[in-house]
PDB file of N, CA, C and O in Angstrom, chain B, residues numbered from 101:
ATOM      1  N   UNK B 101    -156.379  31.132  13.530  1.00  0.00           N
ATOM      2  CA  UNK B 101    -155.334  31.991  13.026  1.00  0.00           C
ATOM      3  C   UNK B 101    -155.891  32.804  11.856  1.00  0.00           C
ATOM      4  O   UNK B 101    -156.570  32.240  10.998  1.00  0.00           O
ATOM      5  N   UNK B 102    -155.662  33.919  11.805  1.00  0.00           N
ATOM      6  CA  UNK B 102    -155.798  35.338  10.649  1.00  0.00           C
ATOM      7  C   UNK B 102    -154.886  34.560   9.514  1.00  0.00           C
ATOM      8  O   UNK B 102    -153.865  33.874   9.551  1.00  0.00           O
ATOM      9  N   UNK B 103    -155.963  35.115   8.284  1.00  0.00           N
ATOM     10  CA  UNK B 103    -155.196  34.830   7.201  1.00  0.00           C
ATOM     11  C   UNK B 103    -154.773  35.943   6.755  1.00  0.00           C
ATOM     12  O   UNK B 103    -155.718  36.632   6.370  1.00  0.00           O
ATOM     13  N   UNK B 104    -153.378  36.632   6.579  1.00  0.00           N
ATOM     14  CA  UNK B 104    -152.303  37.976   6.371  1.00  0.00           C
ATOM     15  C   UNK B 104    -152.552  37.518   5.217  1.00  0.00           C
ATOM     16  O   UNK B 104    -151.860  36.533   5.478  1.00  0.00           O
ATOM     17  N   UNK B 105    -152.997  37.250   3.871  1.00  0.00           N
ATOM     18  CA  UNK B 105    -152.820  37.147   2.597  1.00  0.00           C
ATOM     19  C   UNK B 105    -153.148  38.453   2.386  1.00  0.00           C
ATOM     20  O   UNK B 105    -154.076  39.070   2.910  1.00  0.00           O
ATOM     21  N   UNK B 106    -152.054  38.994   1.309  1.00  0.00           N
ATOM     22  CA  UNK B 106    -152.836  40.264   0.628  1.00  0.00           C
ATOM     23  C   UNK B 106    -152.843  39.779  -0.576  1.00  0.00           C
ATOM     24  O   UNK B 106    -152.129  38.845  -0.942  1.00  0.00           O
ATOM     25  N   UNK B 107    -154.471  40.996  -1.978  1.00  0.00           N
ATOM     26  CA  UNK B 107    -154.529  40.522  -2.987  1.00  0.00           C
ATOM     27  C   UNK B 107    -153.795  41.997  -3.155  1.00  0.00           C
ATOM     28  O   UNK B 107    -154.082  42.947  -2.427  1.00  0.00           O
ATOM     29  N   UNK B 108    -152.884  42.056  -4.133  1.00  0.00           N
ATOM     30  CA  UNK B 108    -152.725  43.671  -5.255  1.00  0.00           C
ATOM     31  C   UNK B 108    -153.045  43.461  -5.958  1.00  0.00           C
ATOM     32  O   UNK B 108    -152.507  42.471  -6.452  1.00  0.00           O
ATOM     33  N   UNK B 109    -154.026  43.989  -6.650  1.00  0.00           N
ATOM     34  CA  UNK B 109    -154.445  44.380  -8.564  1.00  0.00           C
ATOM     35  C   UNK B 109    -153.747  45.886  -8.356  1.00  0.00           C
ATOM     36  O   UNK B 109    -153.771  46.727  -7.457  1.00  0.00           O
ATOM     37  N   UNK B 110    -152.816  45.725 -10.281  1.00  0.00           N
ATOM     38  CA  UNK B 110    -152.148  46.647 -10.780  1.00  0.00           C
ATOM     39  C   UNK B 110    -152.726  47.549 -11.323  1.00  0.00           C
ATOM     40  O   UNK B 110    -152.594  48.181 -10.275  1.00  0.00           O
ATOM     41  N   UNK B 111    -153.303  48.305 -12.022  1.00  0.00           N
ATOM     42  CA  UNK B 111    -154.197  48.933 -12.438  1.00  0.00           C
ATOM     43  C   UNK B 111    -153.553  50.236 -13.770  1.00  0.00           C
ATOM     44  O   UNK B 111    -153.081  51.351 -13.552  1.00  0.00           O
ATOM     45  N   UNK B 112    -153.736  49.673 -14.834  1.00  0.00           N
ATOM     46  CA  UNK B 112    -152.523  50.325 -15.986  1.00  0.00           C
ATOM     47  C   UNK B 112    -153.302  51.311 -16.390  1.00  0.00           C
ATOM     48  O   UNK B 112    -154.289  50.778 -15.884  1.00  0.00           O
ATOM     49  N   UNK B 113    -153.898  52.628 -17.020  1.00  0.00           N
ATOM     50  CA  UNK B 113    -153.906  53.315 -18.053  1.00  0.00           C
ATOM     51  C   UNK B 113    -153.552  53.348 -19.190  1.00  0.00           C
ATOM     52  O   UNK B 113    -152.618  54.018 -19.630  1.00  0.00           O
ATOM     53  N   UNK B 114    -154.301  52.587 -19.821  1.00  0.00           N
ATOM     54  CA  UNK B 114    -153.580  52.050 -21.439  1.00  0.00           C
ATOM     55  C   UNK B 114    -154.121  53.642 -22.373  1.00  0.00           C
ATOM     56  O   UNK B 114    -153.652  53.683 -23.511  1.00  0.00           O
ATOM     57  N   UNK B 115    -154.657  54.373 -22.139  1.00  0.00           N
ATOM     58  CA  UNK B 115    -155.117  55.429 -22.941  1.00  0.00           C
ATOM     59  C   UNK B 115    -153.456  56.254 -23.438  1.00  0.00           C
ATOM     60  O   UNK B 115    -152.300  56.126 -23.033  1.00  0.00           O
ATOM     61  N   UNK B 116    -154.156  57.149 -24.558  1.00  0.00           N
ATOM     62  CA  UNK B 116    -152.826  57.322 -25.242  1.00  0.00           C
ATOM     63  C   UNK B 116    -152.259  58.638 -24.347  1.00  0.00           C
ATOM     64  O   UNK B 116    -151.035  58.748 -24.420  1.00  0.00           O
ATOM     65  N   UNK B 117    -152.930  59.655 -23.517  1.00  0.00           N
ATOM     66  CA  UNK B 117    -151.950  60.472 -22.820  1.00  0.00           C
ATOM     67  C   UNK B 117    -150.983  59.620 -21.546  1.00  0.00           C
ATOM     68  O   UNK B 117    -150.471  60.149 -20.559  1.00  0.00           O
ATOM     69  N   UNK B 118    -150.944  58.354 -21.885  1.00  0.00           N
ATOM     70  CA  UNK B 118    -149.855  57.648 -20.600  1.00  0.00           C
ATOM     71  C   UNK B 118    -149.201  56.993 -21.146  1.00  0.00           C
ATOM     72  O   UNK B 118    -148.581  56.242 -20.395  1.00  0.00           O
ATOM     73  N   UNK B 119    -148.923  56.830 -22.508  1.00  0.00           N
ATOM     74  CA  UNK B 119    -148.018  55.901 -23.606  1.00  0.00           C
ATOM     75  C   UNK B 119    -146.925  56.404 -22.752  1.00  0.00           C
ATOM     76  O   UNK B 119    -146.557  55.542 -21.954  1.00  0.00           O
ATOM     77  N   UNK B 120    -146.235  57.611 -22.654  1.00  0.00           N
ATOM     78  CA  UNK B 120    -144.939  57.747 -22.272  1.00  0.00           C
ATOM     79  C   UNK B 120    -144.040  57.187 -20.980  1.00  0.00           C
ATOM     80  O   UNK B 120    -142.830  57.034 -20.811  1.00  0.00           O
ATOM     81  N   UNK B 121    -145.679  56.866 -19.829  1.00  0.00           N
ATOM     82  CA  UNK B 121    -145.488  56.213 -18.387  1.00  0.00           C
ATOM     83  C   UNK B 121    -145.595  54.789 -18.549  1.00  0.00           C
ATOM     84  O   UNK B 121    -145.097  54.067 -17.684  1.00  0.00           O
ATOM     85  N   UNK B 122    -146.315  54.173 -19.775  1.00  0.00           N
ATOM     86  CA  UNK B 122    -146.554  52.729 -19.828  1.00  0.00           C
ATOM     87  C   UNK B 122    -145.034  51.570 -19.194  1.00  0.00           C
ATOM     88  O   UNK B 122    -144.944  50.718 -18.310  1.00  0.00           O
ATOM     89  N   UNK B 123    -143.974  52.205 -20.310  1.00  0.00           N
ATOM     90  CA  UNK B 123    -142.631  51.122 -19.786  1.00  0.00           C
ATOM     91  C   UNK B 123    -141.871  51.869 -18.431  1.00  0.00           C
ATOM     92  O   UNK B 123    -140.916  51.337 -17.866  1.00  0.00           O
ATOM     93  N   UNK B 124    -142.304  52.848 -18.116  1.00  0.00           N
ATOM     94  CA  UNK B 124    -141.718  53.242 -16.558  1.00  0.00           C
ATOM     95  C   UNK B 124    -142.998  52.391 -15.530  1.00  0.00           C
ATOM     96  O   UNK B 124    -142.941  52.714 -14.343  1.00  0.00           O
ATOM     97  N   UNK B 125    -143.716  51.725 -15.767  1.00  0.00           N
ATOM     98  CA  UNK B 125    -144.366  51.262 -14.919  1.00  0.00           C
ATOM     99  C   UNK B 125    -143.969  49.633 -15.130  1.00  0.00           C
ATOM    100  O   UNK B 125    -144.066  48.860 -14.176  1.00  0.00           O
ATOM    101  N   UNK B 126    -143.686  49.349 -15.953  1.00  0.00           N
ATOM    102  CA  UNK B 126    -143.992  47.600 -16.242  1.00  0.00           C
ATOM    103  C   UNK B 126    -142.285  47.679 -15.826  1.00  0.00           C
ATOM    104  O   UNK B 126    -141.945  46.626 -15.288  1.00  0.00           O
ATOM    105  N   UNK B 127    -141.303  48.544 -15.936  1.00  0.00           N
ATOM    106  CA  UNK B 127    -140.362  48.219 -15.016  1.00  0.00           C
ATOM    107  C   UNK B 127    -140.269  48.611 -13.564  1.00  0.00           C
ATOM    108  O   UNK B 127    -139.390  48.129 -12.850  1.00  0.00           O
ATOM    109  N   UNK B 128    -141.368  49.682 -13.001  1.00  0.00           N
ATOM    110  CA  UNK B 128    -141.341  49.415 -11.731  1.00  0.00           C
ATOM    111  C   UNK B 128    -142.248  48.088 -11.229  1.00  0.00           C
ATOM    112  O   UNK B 128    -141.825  47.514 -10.226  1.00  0.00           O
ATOM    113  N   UNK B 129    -142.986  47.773 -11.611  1.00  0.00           N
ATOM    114  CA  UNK B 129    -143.615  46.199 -11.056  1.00  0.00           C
ATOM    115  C   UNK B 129    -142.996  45.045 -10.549  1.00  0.00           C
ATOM    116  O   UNK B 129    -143.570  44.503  -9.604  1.00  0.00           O
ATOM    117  N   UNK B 130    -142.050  44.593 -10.927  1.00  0.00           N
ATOM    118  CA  UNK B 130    -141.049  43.787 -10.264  1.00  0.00           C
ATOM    119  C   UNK B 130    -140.477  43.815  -9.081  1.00  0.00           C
ATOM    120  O   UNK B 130    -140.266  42.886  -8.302  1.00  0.00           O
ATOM    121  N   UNK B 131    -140.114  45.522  -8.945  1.00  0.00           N
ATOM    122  CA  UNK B 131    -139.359  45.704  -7.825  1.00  0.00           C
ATOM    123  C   UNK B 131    -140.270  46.147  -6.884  1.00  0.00           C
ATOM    124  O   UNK B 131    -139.886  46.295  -5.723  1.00  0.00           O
ATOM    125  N   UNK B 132    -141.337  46.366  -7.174  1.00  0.00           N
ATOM    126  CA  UNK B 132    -142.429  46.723  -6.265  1.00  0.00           C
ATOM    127  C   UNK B 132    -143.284  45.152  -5.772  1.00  0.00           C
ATOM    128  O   UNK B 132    -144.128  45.057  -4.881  1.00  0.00           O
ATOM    129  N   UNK B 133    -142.911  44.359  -6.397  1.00  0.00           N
ATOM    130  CA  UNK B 133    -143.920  42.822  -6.143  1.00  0.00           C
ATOM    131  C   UNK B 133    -142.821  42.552  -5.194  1.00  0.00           C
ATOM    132  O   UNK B 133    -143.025  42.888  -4.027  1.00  0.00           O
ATOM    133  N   UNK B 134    -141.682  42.000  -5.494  1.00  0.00           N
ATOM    134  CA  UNK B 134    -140.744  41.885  -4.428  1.00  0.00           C
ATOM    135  C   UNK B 134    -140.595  42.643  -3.204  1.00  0.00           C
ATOM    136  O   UNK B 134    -140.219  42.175  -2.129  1.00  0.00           O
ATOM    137  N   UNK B 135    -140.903  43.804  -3.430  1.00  0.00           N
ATOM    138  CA  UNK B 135    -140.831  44.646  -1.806  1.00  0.00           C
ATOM    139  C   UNK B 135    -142.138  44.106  -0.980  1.00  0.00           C
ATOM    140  O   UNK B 135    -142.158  43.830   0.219  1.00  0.00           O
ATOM    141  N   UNK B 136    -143.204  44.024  -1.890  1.00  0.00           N
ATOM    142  CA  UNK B 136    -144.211  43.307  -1.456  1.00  0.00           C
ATOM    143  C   UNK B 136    -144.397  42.332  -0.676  1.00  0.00           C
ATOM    144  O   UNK B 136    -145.100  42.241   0.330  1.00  0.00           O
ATOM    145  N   UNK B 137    -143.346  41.179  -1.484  1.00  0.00           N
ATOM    146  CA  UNK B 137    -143.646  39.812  -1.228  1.00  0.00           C
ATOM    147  C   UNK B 137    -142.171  39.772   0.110  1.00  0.00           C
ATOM    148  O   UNK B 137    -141.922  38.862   0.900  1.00  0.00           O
ATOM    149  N   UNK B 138    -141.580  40.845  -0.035  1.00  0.00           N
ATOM    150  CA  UNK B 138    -140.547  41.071   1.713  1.00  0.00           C
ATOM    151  C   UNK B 138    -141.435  40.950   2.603  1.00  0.00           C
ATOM    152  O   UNK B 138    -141.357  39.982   3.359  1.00  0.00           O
ATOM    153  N   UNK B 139    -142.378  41.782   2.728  1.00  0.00           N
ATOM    154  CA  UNK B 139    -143.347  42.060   3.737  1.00  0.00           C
ATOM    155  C   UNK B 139    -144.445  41.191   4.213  1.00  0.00           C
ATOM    156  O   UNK B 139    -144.773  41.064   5.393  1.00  0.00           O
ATOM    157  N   UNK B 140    -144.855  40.745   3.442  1.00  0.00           N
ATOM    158  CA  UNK B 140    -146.369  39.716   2.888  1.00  0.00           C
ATOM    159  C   UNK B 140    -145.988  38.828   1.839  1.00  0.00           C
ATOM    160  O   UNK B 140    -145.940  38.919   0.613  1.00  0.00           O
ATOM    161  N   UNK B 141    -145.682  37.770   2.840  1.00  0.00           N
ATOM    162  CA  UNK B 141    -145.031  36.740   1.400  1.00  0.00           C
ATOM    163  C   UNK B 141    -146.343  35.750   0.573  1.00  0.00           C
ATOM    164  O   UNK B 141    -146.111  35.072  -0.428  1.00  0.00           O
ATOM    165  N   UNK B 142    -147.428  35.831   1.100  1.00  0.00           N
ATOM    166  CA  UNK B 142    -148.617  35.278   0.608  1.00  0.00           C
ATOM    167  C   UNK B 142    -149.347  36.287  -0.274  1.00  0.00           C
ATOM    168  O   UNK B 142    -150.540  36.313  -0.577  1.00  0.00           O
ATOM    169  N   UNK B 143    -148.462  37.021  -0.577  1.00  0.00           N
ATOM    170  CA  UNK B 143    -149.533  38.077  -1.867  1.00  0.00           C
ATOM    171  C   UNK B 143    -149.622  37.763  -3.179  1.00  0.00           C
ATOM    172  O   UNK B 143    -148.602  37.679  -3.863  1.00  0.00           O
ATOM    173  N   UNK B 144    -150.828  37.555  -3.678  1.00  0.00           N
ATOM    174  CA  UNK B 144    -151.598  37.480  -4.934  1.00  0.00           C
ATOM    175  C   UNK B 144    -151.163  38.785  -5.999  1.00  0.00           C
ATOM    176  O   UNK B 144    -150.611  39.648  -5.316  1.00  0.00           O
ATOM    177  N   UNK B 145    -151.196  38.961  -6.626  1.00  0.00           N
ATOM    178  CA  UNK B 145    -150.928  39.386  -7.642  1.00  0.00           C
ATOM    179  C   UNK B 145    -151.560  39.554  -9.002  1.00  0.00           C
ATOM    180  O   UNK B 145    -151.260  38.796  -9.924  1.00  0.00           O
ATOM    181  N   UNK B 146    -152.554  40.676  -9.160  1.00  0.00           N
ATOM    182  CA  UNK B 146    -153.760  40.523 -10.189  1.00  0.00           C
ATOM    183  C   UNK B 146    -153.407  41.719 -11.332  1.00  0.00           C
ATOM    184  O   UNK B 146    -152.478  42.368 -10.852  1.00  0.00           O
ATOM    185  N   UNK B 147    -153.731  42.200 -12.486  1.00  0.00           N
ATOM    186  CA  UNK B 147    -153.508  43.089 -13.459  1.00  0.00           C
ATOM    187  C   UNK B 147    -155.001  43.391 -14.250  1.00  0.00           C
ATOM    188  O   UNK B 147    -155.916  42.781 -14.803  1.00  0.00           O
ATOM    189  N   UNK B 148    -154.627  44.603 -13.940  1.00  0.00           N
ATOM    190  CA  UNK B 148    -155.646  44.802 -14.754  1.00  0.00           C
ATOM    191  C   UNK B 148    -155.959  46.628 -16.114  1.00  0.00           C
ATOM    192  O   UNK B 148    -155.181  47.580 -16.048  1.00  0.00           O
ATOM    193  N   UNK B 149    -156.666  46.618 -16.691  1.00  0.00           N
ATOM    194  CA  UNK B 149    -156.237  47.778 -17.330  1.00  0.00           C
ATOM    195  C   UNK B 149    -157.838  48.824 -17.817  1.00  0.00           C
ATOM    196  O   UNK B 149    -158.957  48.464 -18.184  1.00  0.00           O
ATOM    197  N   UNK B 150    -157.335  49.945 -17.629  1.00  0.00           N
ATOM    198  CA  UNK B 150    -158.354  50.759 -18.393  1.00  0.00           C
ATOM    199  C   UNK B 150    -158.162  51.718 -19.244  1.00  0.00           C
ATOM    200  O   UNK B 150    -157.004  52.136 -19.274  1.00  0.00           O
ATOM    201  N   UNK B 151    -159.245  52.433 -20.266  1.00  0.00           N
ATOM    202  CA  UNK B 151    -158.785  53.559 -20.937  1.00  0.00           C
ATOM    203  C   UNK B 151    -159.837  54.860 -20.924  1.00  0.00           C
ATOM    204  O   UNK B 151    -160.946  54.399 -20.656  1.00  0.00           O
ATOM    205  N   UNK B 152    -159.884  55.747 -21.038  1.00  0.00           N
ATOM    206  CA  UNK B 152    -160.569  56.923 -20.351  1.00  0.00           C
ATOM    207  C   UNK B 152    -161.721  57.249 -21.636  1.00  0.00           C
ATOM    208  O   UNK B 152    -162.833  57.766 -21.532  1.00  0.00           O
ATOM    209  N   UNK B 153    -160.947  56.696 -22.983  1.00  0.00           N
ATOM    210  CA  UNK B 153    -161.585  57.158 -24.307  1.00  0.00           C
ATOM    211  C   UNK B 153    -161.802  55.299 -24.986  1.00  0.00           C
ATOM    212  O   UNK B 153    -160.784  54.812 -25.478  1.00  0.00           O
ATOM    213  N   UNK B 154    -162.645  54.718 -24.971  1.00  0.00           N
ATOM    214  CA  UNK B 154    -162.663  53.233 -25.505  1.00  0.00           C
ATOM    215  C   UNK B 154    -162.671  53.246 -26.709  1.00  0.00           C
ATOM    216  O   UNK B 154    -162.566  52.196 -27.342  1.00  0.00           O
ATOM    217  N   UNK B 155    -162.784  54.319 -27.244  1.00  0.00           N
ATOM    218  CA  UNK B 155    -162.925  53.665 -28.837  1.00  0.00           C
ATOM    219  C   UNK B 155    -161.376  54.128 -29.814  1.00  0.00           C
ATOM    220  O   UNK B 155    -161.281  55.130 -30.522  1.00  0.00           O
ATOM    221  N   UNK B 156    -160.354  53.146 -29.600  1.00  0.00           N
ATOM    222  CA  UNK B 156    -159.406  52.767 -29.957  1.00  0.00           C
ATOM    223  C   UNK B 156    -158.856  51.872 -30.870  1.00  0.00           C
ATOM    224  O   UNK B 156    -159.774  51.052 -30.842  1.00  0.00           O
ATOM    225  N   UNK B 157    -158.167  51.472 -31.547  1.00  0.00           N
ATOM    226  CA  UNK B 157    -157.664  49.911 -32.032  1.00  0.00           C
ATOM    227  C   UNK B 157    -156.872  49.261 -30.846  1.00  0.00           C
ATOM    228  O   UNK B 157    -156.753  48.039 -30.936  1.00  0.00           O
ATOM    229  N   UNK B 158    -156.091  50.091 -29.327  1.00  0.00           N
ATOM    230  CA  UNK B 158    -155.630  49.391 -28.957  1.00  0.00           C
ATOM    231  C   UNK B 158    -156.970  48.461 -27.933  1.00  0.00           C
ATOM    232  O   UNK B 158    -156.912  47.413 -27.291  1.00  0.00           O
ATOM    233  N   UNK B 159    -157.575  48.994 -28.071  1.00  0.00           N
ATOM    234  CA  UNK B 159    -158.720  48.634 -26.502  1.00  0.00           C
ATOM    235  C   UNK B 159    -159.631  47.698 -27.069  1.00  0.00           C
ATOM    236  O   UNK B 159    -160.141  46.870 -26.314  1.00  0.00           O
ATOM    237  N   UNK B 160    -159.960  47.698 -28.466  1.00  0.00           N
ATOM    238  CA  UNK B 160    -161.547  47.001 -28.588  1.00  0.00           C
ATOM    239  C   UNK B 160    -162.563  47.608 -28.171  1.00  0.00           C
ATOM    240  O   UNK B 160    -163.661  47.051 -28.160  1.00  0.00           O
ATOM    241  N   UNK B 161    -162.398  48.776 -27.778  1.00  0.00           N
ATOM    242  CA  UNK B 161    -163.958  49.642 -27.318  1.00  0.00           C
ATOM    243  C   UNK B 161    -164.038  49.132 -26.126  1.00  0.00           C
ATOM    244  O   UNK B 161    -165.231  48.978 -25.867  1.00  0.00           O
ATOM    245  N   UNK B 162    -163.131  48.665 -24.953  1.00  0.00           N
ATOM    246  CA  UNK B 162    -163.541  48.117 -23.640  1.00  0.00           C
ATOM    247  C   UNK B 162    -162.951  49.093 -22.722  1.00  0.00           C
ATOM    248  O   UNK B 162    -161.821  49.406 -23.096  1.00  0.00           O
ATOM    249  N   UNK B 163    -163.454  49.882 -21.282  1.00  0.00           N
ATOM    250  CA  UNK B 163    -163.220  50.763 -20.149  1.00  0.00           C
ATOM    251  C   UNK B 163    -162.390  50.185 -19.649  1.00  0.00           C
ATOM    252  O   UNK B 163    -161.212  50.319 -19.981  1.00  0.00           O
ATOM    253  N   UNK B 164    -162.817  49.336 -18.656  1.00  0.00           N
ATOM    254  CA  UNK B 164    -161.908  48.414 -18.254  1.00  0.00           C
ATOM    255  C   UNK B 164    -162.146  46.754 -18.128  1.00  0.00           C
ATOM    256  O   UNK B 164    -163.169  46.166 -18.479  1.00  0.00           O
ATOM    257  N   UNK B 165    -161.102  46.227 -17.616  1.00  0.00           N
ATOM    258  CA  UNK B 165    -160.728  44.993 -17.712  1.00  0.00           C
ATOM    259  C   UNK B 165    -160.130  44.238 -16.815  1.00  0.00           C
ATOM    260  O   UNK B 165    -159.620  44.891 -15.905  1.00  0.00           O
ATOM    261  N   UNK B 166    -159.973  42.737 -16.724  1.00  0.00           N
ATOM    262  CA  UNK B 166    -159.177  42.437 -15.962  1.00  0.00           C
ATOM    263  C   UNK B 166    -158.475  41.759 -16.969  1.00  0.00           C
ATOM    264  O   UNK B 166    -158.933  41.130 -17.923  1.00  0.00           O
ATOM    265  N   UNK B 167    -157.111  41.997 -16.591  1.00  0.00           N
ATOM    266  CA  UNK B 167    -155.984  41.492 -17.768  1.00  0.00           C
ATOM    267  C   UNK B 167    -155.400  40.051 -17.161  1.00  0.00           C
ATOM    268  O   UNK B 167    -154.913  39.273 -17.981  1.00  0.00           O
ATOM    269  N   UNK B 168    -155.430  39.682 -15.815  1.00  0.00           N
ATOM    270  CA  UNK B 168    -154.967  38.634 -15.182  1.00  0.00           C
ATOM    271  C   UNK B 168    -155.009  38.642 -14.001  1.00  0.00           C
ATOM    272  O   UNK B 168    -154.329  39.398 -13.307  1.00  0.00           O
ATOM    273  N   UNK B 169    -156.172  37.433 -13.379  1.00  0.00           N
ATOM    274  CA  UNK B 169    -156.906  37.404 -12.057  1.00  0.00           C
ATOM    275  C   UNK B 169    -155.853  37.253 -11.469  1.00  0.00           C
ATOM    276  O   UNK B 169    -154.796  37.072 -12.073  1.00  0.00           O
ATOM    277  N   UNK B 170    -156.008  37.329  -9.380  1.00  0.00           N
ATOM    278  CA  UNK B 170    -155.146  37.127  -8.904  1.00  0.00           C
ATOM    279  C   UNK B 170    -154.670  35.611  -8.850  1.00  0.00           C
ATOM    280  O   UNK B 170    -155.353  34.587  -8.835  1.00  0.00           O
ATOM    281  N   UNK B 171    -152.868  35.832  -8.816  1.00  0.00           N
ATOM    282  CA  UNK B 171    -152.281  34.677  -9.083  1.00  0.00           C
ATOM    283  C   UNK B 171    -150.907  35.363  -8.088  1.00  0.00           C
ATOM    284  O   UNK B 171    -150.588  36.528  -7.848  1.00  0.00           O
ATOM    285  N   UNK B 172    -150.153  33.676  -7.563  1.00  0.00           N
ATOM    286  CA  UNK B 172    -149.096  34.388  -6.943  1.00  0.00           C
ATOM    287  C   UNK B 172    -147.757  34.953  -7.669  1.00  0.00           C
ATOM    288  O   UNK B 172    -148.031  35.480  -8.747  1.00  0.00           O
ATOM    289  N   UNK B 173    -146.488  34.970  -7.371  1.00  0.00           N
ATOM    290  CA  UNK B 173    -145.354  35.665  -7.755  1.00  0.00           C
ATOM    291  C   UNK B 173    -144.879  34.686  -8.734  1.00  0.00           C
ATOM    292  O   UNK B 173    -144.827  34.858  -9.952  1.00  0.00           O
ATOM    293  N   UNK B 174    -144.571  33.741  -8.140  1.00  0.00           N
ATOM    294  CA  UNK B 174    -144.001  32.364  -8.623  1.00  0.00           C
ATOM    295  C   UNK B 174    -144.704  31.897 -10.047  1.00  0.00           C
ATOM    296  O   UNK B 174    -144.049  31.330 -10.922  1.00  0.00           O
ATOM    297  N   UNK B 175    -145.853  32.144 -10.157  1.00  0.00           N
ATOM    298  CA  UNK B 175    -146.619  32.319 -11.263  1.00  0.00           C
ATOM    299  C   UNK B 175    -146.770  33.096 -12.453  1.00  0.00           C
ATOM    300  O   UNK B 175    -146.751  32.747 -13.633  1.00  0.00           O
ATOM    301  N   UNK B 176    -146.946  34.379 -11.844  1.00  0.00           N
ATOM    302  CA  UNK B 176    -146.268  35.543 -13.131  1.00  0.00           C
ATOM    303  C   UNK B 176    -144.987  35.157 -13.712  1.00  0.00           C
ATOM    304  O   UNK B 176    -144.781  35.159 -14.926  1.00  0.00           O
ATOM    305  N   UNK B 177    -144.047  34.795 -12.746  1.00  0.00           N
ATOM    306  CA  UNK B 177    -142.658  34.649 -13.296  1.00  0.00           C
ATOM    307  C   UNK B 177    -142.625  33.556 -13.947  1.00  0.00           C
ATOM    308  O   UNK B 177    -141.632  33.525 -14.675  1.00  0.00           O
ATOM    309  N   UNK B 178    -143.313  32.569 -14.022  1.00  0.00           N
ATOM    310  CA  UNK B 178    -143.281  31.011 -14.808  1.00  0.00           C
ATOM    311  C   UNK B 178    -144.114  31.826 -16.162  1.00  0.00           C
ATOM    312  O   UNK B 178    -143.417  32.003 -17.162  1.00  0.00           O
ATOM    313  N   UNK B 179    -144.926  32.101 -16.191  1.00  0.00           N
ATOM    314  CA  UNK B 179    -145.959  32.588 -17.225  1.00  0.00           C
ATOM    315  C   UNK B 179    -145.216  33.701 -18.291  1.00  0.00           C
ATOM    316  O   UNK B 179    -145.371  33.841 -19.504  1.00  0.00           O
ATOM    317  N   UNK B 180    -144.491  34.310 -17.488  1.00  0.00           N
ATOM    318  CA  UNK B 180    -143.738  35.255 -18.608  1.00  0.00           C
ATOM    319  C   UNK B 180    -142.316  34.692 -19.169  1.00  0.00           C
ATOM    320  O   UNK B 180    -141.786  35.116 -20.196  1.00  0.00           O
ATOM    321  N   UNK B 181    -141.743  33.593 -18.272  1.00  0.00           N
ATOM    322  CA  UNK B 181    -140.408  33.178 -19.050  1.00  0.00           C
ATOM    323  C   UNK B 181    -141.134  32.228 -19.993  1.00  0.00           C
ATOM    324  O   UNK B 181    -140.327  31.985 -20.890  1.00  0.00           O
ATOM    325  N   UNK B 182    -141.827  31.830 -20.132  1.00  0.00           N
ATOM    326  CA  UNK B 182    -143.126  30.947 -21.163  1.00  0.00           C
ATOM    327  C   UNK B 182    -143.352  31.711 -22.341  1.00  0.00           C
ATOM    328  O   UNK B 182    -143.101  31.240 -23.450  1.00  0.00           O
ATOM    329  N   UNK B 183    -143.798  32.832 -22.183  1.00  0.00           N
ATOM    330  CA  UNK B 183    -144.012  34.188 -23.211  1.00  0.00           C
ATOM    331  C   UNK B 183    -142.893  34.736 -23.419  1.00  0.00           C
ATOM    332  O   UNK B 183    -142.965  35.683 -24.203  1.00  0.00           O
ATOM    333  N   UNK B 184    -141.662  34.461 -22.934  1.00  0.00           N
ATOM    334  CA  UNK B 184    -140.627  35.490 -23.752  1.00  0.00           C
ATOM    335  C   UNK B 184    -140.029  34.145 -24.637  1.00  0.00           C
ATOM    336  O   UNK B 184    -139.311  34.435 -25.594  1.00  0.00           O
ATOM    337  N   UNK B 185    -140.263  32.807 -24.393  1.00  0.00           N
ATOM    338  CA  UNK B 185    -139.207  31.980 -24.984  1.00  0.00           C
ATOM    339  C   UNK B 185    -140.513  31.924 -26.269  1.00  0.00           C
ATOM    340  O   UNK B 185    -140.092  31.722 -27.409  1.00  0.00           O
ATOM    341  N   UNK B 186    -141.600  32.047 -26.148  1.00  0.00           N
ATOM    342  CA  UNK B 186    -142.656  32.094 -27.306  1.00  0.00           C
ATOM    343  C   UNK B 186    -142.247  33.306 -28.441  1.00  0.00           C
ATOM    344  O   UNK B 186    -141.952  33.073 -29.613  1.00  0.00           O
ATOM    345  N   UNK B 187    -142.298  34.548 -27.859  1.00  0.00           N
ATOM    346  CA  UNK B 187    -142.334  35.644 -29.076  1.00  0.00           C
ATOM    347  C   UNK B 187    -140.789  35.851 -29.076  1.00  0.00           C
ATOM    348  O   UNK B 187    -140.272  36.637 -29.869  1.00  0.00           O
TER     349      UNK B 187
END
C-alpha cells in the first residue's frame, strides 16, 4: 500500500516590506491546515521563515530557517494552547 502522507512547510517572509501581510497569514493557516487535513488527513505540518535583507534585530542575520520541523495538526494545536497559557 502507497503511503498518501503529505508534508506542507509554510514558508513566512519575515522581512519588513510584508509586516502588513504577516497577521493576514498566521490567520489564514488554520483554515488552510484544516482544508488540508479534509483532504489528506495524514499531513505533517512544518514552518518555516525567511528574510530578503538579514541584517535585522528581528532575524539575527539569518536568510532562512526552519522555525518548526514537520509535525502533525494535533501537535501544533497542543504546542500553542501550551504557549498561550505561558505568555
Amino acid at each position: 500500500m502507497a503511503n498518501n502522507s503529505l508534508d506542507l512547510v509554510f514558508l513566512q517572509d519575515l522581512s519588513t516590506s510584508f509586516d502588513d501581510d504577516i497577521a493576514i497569514v498566521k490567520g489564514l493557516i488554520p483554515e488552510l491546515a484544516t482544508a488540508v487535513r479534509n483532504i489528506e488527513p495524514d499531513t505533517r505540518f512544518g514552518f518555516a521563515s525567511f528574510v530578503d535583507k538579514p541584517r535585522t534585530a528581528r532575524t539575527d542575520g539569518y536568510v532562512y530557517q526552519t522555525d518548526l520541523k514537520l509535525i502533525t495538526l494535533e501537535l501544533i494545536i497542543l504546542v500553542t494552547q501550551i504557549y498561550q497559557k505561558l505568555n
